[in-house]
Jmol script that loads the backbone (N, CA, C; Angstrom):
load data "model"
ATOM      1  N   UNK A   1     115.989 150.033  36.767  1.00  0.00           N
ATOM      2  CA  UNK A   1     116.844 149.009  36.214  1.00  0.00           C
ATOM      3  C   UNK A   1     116.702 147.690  36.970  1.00  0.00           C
ATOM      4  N   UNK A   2     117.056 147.819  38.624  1.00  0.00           N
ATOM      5  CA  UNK A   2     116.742 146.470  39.234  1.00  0.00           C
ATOM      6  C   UNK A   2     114.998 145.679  38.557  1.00  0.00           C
ATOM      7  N   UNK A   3     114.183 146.733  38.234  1.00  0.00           N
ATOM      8  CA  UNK A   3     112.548 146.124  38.478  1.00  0.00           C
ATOM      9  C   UNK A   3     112.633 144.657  36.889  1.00  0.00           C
ATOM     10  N   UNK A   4     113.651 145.217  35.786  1.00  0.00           N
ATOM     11  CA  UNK A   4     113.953 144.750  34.644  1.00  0.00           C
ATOM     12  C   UNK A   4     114.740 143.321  34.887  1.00  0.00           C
ATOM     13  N   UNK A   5     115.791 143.395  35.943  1.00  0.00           N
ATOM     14  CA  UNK A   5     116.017 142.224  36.543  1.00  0.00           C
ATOM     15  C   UNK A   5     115.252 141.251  37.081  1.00  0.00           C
ATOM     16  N   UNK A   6     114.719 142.142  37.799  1.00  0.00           N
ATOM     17  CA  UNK A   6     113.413 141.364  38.613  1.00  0.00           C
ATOM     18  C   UNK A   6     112.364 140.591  37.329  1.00  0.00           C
ATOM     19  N   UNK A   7     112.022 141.080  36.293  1.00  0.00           N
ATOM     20  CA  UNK A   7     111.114 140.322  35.612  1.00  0.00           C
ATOM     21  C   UNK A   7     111.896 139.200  35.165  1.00  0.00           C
ATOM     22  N   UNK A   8     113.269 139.501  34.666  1.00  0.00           N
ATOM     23  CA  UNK A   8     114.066 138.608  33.809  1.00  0.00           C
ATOM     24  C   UNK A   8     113.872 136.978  34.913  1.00  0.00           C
ATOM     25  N   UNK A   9     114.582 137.761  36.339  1.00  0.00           N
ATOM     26  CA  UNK A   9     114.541 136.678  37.248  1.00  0.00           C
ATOM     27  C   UNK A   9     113.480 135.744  37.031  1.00  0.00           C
ATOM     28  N   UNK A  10     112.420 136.730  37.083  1.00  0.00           N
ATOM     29  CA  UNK A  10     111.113 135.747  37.380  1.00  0.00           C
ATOM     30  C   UNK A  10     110.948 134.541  35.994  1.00  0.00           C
ATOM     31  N   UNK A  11     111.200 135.600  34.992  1.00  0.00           N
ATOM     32  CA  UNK A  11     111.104 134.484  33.792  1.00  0.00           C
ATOM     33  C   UNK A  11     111.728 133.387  33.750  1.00  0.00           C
ATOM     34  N   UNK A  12     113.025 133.371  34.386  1.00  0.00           N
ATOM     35  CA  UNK A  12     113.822 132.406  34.131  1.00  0.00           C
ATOM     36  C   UNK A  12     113.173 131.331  35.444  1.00  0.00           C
ATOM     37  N   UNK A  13     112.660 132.082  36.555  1.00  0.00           N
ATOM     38  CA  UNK A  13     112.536 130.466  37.451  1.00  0.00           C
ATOM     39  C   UNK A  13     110.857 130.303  36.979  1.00  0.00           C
ATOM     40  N   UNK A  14     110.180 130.804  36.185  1.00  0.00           N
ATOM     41  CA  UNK A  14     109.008 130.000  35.615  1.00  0.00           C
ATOM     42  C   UNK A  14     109.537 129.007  34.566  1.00  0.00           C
ATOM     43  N   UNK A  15     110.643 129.669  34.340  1.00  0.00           N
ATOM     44  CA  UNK A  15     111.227 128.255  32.798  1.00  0.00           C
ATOM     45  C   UNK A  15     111.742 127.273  33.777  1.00  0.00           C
ATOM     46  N   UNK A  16     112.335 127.364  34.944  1.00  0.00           N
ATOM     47  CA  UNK A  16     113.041 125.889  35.706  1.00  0.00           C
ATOM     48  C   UNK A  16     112.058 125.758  36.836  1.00  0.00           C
ATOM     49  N   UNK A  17     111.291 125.875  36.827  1.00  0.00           N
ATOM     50  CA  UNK A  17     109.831 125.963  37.184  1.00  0.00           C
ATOM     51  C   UNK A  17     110.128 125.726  38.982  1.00  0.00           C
ATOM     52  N   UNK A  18     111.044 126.941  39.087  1.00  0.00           N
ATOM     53  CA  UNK A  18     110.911 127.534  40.380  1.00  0.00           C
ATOM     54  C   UNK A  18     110.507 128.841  40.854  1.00  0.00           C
ATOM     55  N   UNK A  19     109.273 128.860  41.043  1.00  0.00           N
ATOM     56  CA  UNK A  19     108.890 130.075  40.982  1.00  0.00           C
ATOM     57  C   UNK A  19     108.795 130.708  42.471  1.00  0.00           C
ATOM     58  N   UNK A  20     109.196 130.285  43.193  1.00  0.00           N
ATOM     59  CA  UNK A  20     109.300 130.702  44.854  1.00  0.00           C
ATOM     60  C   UNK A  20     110.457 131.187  45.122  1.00  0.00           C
ATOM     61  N   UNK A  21     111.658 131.206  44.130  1.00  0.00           N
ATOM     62  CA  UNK A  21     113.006 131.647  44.727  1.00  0.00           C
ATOM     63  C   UNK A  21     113.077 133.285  44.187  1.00  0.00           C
ATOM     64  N   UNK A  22     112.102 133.085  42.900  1.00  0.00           N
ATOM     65  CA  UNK A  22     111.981 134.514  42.136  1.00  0.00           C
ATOM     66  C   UNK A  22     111.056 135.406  43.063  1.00  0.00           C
ATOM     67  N   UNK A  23     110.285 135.302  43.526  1.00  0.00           N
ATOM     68  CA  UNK A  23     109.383 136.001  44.497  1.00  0.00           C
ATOM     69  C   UNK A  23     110.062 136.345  45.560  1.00  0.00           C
ATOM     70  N   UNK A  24     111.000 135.818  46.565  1.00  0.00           N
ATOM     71  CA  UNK A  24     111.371 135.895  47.624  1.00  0.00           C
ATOM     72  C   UNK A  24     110.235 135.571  49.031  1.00  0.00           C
ATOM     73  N   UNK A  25     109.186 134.534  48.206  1.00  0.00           N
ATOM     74  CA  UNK A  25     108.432 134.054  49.065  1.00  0.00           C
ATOM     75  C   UNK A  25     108.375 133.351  50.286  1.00  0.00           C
ATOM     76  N   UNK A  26     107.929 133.859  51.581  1.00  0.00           N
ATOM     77  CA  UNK A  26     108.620 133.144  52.640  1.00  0.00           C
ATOM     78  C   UNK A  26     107.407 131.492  53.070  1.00  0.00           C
ATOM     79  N   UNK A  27     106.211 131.299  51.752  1.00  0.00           N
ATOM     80  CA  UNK A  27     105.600 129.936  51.707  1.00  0.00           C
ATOM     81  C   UNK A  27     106.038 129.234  51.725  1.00  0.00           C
ATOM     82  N   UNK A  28     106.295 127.801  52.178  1.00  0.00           N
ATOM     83  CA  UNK A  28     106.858 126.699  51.385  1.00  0.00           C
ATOM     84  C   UNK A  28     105.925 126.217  50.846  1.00  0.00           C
ATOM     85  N   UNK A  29     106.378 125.083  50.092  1.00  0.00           N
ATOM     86  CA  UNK A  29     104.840 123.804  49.261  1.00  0.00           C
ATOM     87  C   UNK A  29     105.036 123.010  50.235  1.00  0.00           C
ATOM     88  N   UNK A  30     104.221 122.141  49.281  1.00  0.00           N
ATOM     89  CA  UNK A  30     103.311 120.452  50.610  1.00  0.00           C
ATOM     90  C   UNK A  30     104.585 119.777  49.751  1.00  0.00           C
ATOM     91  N   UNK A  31     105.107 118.935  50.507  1.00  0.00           N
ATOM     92  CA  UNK A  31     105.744 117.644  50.424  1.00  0.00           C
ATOM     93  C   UNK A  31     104.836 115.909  50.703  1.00  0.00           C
ATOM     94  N   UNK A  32     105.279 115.204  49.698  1.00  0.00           N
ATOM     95  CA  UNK A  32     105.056 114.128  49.674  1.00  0.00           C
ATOM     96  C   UNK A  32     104.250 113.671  50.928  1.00  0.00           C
ATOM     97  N   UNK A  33     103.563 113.118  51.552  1.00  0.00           N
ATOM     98  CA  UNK A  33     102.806 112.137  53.146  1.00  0.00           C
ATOM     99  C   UNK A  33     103.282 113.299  53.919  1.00  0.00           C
ATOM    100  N   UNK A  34     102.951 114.882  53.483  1.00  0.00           N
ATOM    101  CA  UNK A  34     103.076 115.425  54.050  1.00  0.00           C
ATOM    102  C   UNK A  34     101.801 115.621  55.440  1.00  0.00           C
ATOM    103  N   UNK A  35     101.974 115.632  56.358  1.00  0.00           N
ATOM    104  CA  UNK A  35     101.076 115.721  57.851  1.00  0.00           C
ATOM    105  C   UNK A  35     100.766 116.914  58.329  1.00  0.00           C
ATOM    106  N   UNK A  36      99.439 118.013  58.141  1.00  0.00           N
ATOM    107  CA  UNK A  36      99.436 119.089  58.919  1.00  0.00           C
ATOM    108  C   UNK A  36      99.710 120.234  57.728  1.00  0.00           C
ATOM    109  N   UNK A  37      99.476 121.047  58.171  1.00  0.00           N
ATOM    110  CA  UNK A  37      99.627 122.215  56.851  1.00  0.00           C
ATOM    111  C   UNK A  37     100.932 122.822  56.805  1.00  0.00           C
ATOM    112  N   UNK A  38     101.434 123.838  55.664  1.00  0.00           N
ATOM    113  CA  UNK A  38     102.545 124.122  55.765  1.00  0.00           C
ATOM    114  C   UNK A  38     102.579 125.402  55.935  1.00  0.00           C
ATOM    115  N   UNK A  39     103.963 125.902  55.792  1.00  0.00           N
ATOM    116  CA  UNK A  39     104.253 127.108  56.535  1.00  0.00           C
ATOM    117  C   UNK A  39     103.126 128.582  56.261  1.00  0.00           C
ATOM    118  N   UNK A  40     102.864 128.970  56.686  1.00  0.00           N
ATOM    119  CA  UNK A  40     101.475 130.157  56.256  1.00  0.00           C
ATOM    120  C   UNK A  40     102.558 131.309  56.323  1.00  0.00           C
ATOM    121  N   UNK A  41     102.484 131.927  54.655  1.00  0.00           N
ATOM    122  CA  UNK A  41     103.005 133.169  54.187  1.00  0.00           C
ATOM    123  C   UNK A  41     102.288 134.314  54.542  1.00  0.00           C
ATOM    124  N   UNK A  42     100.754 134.515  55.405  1.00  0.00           N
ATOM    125  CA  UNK A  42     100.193 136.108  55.588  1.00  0.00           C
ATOM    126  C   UNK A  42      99.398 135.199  57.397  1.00  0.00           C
ATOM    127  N   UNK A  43      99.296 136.670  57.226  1.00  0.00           N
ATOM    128  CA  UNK A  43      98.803 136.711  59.322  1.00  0.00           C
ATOM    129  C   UNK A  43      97.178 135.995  59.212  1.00  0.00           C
ATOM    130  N   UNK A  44      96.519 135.606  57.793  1.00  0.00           N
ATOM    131  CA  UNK A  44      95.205 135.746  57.752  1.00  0.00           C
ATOM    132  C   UNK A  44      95.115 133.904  57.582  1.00  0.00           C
ATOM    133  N   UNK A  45      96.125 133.298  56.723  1.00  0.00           N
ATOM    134  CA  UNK A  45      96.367 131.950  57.005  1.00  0.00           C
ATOM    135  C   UNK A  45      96.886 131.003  58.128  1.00  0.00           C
ATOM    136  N   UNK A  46      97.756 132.120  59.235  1.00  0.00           N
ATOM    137  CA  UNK A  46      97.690 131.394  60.380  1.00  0.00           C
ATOM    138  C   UNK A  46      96.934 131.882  60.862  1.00  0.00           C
ATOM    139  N   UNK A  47      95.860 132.857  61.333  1.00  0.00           N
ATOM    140  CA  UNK A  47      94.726 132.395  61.535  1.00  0.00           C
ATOM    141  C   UNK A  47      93.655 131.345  61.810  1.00  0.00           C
ATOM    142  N   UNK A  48      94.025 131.108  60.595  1.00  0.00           N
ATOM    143  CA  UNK A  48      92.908 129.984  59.581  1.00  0.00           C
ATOM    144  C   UNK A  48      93.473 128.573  60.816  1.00  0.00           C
ATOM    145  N   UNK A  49      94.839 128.864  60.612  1.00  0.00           N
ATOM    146  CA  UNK A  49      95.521 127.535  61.176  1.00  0.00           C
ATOM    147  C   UNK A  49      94.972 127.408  62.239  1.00  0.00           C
ATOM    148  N   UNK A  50      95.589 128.468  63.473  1.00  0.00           N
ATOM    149  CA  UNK A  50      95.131 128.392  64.808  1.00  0.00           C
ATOM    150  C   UNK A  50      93.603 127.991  65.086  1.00  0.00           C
ATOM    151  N   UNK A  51      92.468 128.811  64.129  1.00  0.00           N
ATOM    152  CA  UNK A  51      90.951 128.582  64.467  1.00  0.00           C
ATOM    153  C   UNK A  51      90.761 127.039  63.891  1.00  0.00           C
ATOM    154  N   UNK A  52      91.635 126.680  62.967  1.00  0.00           N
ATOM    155  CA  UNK A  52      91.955 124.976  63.013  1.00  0.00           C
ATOM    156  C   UNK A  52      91.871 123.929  63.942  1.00  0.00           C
ATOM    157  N   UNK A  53      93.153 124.376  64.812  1.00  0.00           N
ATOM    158  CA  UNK A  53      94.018 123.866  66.188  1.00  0.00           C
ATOM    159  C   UNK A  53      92.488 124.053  67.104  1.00  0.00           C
ATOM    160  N   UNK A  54      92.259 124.901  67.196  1.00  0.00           N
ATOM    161  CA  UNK A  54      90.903 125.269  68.702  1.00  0.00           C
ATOM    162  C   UNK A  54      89.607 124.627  67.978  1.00  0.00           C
ATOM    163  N   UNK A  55      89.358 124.722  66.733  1.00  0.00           N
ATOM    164  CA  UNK A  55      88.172 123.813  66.403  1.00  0.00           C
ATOM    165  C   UNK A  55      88.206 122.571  67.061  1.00  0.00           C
ATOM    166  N   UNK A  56      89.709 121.794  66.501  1.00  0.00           N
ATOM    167  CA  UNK A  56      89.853 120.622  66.661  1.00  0.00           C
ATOM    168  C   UNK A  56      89.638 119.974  68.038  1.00  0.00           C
ATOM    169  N   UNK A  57      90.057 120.856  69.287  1.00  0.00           N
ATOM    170  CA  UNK A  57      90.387 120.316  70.329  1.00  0.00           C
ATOM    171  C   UNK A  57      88.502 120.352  71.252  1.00  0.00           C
ATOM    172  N   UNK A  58      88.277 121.300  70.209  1.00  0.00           N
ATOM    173  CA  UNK A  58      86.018 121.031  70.912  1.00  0.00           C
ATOM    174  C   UNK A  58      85.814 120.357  70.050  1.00  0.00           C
ATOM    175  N   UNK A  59      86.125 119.169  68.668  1.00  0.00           N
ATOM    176  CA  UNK A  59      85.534 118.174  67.903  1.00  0.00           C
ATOM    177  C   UNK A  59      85.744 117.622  68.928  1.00  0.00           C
ATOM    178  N   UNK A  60      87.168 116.990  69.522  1.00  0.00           N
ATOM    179  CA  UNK A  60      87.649 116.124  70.201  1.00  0.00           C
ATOM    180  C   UNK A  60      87.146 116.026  71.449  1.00  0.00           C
ATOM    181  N   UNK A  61      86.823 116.894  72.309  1.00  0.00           N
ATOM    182  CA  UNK A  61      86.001 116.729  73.310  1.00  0.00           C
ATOM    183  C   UNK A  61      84.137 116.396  73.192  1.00  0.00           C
ATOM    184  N   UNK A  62      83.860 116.866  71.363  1.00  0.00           N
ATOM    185  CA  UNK A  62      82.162 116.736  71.583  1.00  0.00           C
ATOM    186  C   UNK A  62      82.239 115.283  71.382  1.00  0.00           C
ATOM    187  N   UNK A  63      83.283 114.701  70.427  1.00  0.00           N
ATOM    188  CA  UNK A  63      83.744 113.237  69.969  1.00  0.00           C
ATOM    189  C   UNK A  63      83.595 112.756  71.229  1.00  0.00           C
ATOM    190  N   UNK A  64      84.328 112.560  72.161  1.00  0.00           N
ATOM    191  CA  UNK A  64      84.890 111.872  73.688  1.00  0.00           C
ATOM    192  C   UNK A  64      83.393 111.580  74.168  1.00  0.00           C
ATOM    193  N   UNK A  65      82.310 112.659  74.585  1.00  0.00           N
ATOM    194  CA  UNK A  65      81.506 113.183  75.194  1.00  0.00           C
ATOM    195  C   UNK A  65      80.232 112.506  74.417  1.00  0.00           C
ATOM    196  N   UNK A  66      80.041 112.141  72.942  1.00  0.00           N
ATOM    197  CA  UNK A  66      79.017 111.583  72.478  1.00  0.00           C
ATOM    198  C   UNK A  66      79.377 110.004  72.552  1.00  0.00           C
ATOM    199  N   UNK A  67      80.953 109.586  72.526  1.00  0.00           N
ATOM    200  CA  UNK A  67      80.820 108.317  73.277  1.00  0.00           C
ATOM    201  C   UNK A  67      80.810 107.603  74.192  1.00  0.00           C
ATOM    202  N   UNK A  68      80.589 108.582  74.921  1.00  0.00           N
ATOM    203  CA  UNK A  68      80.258 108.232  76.551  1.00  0.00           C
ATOM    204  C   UNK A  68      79.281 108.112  76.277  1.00  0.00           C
ATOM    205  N   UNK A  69      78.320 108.952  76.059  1.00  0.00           N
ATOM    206  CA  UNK A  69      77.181 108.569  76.118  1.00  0.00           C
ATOM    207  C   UNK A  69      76.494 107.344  75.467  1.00  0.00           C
ATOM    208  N   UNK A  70      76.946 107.468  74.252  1.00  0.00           N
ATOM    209  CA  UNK A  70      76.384 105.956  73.511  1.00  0.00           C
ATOM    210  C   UNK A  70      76.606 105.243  74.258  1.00  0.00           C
ATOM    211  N   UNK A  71      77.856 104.612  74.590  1.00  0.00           N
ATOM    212  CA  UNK A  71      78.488 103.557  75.630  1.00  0.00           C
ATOM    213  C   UNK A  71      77.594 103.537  76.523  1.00  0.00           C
ATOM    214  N   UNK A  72      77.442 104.451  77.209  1.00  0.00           N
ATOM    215  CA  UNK A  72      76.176 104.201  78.611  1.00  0.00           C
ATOM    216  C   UNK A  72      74.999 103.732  78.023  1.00  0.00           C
ATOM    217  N   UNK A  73      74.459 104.264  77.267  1.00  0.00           N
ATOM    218  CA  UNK A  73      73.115 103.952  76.967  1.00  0.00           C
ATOM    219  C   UNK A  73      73.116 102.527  76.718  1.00  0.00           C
ATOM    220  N   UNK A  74      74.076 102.269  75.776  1.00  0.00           N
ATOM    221  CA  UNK A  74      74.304 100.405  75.146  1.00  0.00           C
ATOM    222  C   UNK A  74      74.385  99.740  76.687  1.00  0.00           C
ATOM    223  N   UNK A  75      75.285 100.262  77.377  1.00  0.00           N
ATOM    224  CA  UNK A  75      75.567  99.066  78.210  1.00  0.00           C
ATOM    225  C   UNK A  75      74.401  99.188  79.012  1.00  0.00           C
ATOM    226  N   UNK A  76      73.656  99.855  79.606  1.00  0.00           N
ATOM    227  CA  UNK A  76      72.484 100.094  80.831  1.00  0.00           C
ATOM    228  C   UNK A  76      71.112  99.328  80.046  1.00  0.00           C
ATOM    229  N   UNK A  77      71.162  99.157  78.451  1.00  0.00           N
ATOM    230  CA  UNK A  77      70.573  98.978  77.513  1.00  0.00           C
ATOM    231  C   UNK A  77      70.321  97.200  77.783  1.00  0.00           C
ATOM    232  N   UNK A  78      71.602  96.536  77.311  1.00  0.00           N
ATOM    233  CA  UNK A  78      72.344  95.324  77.370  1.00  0.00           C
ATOM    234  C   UNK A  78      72.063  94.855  78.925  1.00  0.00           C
ATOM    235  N   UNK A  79      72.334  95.617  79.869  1.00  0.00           N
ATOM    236  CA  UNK A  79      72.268  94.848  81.028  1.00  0.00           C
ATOM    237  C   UNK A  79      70.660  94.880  81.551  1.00  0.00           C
ATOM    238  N   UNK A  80      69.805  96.007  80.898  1.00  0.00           N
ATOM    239  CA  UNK A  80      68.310  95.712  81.840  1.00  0.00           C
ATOM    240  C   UNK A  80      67.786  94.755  80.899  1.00  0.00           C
ATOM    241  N   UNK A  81      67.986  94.301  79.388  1.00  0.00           N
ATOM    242  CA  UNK A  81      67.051  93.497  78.885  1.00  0.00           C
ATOM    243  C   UNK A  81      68.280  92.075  79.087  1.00  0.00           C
ATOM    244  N   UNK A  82      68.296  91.183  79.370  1.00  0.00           N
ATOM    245  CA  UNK A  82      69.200  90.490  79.633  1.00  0.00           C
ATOM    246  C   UNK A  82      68.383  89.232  78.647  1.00  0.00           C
ATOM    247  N   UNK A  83      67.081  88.579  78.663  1.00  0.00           N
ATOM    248  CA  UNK A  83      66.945  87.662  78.132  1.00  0.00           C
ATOM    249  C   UNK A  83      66.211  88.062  76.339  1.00  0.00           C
ATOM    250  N   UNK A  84      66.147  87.981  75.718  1.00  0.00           N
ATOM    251  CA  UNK A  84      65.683  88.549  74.266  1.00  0.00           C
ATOM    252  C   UNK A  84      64.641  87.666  74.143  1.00  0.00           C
ATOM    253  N   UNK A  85      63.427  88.329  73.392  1.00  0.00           N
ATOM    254  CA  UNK A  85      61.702  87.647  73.565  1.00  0.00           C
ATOM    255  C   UNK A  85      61.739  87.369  72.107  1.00  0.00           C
ATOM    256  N   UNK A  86      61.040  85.913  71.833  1.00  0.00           N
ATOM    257  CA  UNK A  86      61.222  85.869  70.542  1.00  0.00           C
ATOM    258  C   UNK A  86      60.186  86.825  70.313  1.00  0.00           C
ATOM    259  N   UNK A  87      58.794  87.005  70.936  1.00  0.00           N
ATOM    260  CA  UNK A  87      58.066  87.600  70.143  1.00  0.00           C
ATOM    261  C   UNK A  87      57.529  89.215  70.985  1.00  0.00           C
ATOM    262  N   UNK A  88      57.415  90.325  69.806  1.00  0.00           N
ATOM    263  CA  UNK A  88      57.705  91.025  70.779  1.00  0.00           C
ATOM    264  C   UNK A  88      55.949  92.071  70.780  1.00  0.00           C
ATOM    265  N   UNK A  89      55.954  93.382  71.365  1.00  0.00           N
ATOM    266  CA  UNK A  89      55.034  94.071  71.231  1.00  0.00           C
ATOM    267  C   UNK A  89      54.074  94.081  70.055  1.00  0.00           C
ATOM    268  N   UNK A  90      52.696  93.168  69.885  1.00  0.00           N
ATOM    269  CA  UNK A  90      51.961  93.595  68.328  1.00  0.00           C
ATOM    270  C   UNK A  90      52.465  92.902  67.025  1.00  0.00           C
ATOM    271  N   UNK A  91      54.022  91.906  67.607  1.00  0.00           N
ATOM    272  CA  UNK A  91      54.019  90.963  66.664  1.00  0.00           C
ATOM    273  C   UNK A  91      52.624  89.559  66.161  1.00  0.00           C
ATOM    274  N   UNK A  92      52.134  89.318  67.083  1.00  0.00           N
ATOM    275  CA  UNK A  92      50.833  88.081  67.384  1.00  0.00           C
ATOM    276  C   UNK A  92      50.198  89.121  65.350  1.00  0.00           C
ATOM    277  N   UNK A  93      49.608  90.317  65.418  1.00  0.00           N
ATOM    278  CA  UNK A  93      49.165  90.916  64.379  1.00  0.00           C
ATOM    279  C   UNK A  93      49.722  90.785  62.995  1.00  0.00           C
ATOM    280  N   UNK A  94      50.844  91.170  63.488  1.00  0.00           N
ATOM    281  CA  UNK A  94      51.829  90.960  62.197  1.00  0.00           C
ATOM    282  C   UNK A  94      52.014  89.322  61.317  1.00  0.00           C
ATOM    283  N   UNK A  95      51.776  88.465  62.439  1.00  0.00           N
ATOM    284  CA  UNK A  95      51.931  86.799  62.297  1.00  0.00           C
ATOM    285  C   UNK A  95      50.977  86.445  61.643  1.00  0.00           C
ATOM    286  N   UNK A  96      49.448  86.995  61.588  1.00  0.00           N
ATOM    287  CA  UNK A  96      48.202  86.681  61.308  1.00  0.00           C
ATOM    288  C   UNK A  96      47.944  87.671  59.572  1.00  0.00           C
TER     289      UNK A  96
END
end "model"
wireframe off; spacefill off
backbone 0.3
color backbone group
């Protein structure tokens, strides 16, 4: 008898098109400029989240770590050629 309720329920919050109160789903949805993901209903989506969180924090360090390096290279770059040649290696060929 309850399972007959249970469908009725469900029918009625697909007609007021709430369908999360009929489930007893513990998901929420995304909200508006929402930031970051939302609540994860199974153990296999926070997961997902956490291997998220730890991806992020080795982007952020390979990020940091490839602009150091650029930076060095530019500046060690910038400071050994200091005067700029108008004409350079095998241009004289190119001119002719």
């Amino acid at each position: 008898m309850s399972s007959i309720f249970n469908v009725f329920a469900l029918l009625n919050s697909i007609a007021s098109n709430d369908i999360s109160g009929a489930l007893n789903s513990t998901a929420s949805i995304a909200k508006n400029y929402q930031f970051g993901f939302i609540t994860p209903a199974s153990p296999i989506a926070e997961g997902i989240i956490c291997f998220h969180d730890d991806l992020m924090i080795f982007l952020t360090l390979i990020l940091g770590f490839v602009i150091y390096i650029l930076s060095a290279c530019l500046s060690r770059f910038a400071n050994a050629n200091g005067e700029t040649e108008r004409l350079v290696h095998a241009s004289s060929i190119e001119i002719v």
